[in-house]
C-alpha positions in Angstrom: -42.5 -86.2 67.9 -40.8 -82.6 68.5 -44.3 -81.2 69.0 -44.9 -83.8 72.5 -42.2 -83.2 73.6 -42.6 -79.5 73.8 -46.0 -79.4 74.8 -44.5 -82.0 77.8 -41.8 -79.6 78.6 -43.9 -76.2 78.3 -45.5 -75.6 81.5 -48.5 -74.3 79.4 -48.7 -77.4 77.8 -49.2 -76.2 74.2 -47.9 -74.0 71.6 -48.2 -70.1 71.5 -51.7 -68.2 69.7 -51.5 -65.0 68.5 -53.9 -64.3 71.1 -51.6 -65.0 74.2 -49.8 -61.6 72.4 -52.6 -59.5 73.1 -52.1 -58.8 77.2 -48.7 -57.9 76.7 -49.2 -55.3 73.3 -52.1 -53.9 75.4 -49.7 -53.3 78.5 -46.7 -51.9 76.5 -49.3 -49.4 74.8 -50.6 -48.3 78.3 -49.3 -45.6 80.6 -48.5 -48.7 82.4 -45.9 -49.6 80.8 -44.1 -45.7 80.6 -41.1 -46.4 83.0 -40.1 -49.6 81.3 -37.3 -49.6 78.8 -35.1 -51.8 77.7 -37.0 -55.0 79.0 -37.3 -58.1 77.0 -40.4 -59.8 77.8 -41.3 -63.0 77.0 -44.4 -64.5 76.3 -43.4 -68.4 75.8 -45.6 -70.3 78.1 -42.6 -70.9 80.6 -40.6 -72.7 78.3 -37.5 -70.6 79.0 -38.0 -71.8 82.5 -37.6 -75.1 82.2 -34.7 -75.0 79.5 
């Protein structure tokens, strides 16, 4: 029951992978990444955008 409802509410439409990790680790470990600090970043399908 709790898993519909977050897979309706999730504009992904599904629950996380490890995988979906993997663009953001790669960018935080590349010179890209050297003037950010103190950012959280979120990688939650756009859950926290519909919340």
């Amino acid at each position: 029951m709790f898993d519909e409802w977050l897979r309706k509410r999730t504009p992904a439409g599904r629950w996380g992978k490890l995988q979906d990790l993997h663009g953001v680790a790669v960018f935080l470990a590349s010179g890209a990444s050297d003037f950010i600090n103190g950012q959280t970043i979120y990688v939650d399908g756009g859950i926290l955008s519909v919340i």
